[in-house]
C-alpha positions in Angstrom: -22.4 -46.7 32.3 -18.9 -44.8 32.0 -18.4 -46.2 28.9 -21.8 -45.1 27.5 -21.3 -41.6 29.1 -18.1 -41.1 27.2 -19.4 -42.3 23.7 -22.4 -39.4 24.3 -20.0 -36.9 25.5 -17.8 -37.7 22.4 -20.5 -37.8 19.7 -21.9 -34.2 20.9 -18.2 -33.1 20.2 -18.5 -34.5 17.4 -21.7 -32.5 16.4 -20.8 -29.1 18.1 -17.5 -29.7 16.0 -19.6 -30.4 12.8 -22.0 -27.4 14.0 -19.0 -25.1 13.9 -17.5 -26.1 11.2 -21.3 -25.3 8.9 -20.8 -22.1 10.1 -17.5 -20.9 9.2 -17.4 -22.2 5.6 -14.9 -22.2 2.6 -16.0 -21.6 -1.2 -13.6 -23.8 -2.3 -13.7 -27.5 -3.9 -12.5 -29.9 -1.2 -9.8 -31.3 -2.5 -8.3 -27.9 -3.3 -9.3 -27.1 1.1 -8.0 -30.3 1.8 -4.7 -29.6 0.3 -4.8 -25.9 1.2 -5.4 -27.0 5.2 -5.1 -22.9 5.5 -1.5 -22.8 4.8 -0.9 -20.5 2.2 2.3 -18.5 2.5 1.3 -15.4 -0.3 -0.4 -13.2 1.8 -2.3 -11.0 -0.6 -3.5 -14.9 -2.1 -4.7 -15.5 0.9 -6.3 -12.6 1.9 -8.2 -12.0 -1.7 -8.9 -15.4 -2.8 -9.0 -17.5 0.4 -12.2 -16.1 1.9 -14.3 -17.4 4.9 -18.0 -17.4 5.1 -19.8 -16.7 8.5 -23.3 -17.8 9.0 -25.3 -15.1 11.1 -29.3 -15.4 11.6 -29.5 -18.0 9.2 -27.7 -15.2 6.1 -24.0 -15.7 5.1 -21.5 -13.4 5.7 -18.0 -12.7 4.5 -15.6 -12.9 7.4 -14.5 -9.7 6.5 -12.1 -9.6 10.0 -9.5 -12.2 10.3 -6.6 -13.5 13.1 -3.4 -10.8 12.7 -0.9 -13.7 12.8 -2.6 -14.4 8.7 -0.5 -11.2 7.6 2.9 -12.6 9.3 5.1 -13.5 6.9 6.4 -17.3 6.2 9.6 -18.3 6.4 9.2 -18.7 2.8 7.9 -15.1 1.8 11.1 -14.2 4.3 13.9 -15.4 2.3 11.6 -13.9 -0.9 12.1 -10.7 0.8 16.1 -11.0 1.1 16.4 -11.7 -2.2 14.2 -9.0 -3.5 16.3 -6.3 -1.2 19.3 -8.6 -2.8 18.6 -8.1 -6.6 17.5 -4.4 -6.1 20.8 -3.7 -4.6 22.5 -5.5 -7.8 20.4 -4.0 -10.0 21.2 -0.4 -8.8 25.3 -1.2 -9.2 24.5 -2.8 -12.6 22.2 0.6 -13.7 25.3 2.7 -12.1 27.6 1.4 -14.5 25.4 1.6 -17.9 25.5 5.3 -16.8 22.6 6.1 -14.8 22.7 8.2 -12.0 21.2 6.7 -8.8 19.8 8.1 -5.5 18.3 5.8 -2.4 16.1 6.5 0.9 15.2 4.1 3.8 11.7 5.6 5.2 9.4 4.4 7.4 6.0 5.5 8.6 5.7 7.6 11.5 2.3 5.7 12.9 0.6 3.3 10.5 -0.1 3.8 6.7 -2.5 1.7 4.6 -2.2 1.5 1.1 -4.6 0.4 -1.7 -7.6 0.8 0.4 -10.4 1.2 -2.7 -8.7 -2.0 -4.4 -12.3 -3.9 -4.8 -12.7 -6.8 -2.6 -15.3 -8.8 -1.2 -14.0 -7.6 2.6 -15.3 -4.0 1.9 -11.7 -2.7 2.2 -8.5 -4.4 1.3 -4.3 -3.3 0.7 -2.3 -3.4 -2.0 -0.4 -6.5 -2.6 2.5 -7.5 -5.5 0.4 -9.7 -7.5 3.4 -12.0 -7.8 5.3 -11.9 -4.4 2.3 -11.4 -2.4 3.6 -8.9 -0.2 2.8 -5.3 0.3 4.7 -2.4 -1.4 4.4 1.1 -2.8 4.3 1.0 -6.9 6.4 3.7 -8.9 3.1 4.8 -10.2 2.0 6.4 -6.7 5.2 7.3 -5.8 5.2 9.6 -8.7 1.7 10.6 -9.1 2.1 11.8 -4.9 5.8 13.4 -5.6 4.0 15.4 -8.9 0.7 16.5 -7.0 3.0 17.3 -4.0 5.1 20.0 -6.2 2.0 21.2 -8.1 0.5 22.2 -4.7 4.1 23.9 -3.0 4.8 25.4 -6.1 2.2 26.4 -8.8 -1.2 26.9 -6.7 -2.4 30.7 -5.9 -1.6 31.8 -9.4 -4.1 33.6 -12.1 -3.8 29.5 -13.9 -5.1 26.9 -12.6 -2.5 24.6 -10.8 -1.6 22.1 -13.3 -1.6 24.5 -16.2 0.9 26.4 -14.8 3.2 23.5 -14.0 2.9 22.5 -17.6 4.3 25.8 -18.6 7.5 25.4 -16.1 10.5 23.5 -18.1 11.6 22.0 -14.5 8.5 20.0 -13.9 8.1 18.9 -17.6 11.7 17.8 -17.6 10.9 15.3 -14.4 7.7 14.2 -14.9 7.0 14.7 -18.7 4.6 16.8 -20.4 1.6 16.9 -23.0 1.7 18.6 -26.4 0.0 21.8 -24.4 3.0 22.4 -22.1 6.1 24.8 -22.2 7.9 22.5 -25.1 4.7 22.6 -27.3 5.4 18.5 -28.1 5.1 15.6 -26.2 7.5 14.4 -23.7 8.9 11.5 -21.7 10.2 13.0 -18.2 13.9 12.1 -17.3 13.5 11.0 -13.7 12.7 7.1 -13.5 10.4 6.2 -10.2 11.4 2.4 -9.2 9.1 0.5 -7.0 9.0 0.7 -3.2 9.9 -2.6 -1.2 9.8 -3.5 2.5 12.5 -4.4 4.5 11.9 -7.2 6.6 9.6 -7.2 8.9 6.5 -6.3 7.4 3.8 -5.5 10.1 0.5 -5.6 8.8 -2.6 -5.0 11.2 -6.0 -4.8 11.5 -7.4 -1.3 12.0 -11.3 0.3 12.6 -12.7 3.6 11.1 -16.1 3.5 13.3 -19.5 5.5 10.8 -21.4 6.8 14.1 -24.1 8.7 12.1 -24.6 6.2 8.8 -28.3 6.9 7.9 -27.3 10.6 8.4 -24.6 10.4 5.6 -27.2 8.2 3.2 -29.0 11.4 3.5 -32.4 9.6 5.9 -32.1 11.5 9.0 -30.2 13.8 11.6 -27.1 12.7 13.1 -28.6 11.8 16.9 -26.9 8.9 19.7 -30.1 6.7 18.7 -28.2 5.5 15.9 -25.6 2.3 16.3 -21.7 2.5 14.9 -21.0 0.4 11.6 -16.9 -0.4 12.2 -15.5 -0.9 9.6 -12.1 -3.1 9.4 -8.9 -2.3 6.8 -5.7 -3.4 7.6 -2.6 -1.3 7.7 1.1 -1.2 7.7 3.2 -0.3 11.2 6.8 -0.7 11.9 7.9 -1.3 8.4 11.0 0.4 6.2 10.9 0.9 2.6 13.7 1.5 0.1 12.9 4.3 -2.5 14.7 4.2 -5.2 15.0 7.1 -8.3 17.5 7.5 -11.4 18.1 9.3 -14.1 19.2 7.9 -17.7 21.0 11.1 -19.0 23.6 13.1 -17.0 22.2 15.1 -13.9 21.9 18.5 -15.9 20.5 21.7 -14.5 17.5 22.9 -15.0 17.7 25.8 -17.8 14.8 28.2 -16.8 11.5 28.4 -14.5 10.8 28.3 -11.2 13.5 25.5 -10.3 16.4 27.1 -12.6 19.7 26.3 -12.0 18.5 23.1 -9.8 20.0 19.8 -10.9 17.5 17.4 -12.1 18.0 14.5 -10.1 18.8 16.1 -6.7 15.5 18.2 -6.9 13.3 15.2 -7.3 15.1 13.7 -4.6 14.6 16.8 -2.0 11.1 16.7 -2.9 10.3 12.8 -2.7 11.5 13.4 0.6 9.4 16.1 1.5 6.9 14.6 0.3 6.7 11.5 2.8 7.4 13.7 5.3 4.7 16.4 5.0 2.2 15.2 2.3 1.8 11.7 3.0 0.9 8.5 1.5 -1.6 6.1 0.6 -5.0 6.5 2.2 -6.4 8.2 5.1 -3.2 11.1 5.2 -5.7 13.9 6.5 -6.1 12.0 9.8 -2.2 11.2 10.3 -1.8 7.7 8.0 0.8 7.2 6.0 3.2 10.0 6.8 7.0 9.0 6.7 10.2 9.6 8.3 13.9 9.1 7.0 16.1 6.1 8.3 19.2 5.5 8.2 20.8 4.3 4.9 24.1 3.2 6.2 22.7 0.7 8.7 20.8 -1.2 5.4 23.4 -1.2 3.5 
């Protein structure tokens, strides 16, 4: 009778275990899940292509929430890191001596910051990861486009132009960030500063975080905004805890700025001051009005 007992106990194991298994399911051939066995070390691989269905009510869902501990880095991704932090150091020395001038900051966000939020994904929300390394960082792109917005708002807004217009017609901001035939040089040109990309510094923290919709049918325009109506959380992930190394250069010699609003300011140092305002008080990535993604100095010395 023991013996009969077991083999029933086991076999409805066996079919609660095949139960829950049909209702978390992977999209994926099985010898590619088989040799997967959910140990993928690039994180943004994982968390773009390596997606888990959820049965609910007979419908399937995307599991668009998953375990923290899938965003820790490997051991792997670790040592990826150091040499990343490795050959940015080199390159800097190696750009120092073919005559560029150089200028580096350690920052870190103040709370969280989440970055790449609109990148399409089946999750509803996702982050920005390198599309080789897998790991999250801050492109040269945005760290421009923020630093050029930033100095367009301090500087040229309140005028009888609009904004931009104005800045166009200042030699300062053409000479960093480049300009348009309908600017202050009336040609085309390239700005001198050179935005690198940002990297983390080991550890990266990336967590799970919830922006709650308690009046949707109100925003899609149906009804008032009343208590009858249930939350929709919504997951995105962000960064915590983490340091980034800016780096900016300059190919020519650090001149100052002829005329305009930032005369007599040296090229180089200016952009600096201001991509250091700019994490401070302006913000980045996604979400800044509500307190993500602003940015306080570390110290340099301890990285280096």
């Amino acid at each position: 009778m023991n013996r009969k007992r077991m083999k029933r106990n086991n076999s409805k194991k066996n079919n609660n275990k095949m139960n829950n298994d049909e209702k978390i399911s992977l999209k994926l051939p099985r010898d590619t899940r088989q040799l997967l066995n959910d140990n993928i070390e690039n994180i943004g691989l994982k968390l773009n292509k390596y997606i888990k269905f959820v049965e609910k009510k007979g419908k399937e869902e995307v599991q668009k929430r998953t375990n923290n501990g899938m965003f820790r880095l490997s051991s792997a991704q670790k040592k990826l890191l150091d040499q990343i932090t490795i050959r940015n150091r080199k390159m800097i020395i190696e750009l120092q001596q073919a005559g560029y001038e150089i200028k580096t900051a350690l920052f870190k966000p103040l709370w969280r910051m989440t970055i790449g939020l609109g990148v399409p994904s089946v999750r509803e929300t996702s982050m920005l990861f390198h599309h080789i390394y897998g790991i999250p960082y801050i492109p040269a792109s945005m760290i421009k486009g923020v630093v050029r917005n930033y100095i367009i708002t301090e500087k040229f807004r309140g005028g009888d132009q609009k904004a931009e217009e104005a800045a166009l017609q200042d030699e300062g901001f053409c000479d960093i960030f480049g300009c348009p035939k309908n600017s202050v040089y009336k040609e085309s040109r390239q700005g001198k500063i050179i935005f690198f990309d940002a990297f983390p510094i080991d550890p990266v923290n990336i967590e799970w975080d919830i922006m709650n919709v308690h009046y949707q049918k109100y925003y899609n325009g149906n009804e008032y905004p009343t208590d009858s109506q249930n939350p929709n959380p919504v997951f995105f992930l962000t960064i915590k805890d983490t340091q980034f190394y800016f780096v900016i250069g300059i190919k020519r010699e650090n001149e100052k700025i002829k005329s305009g609003v930032f005369a007599g300011e040296k090229i180089l140092d200016l952009t600096f001051d201001y991509l250091k305002e700019t994490l401070e008080n302006y913000g980045l990535g996604a979400k800044t009005a509500v307190g993500y993604g602003f940015m306080k100095e570390e110290n340099l010395e301890n990285f280096l």
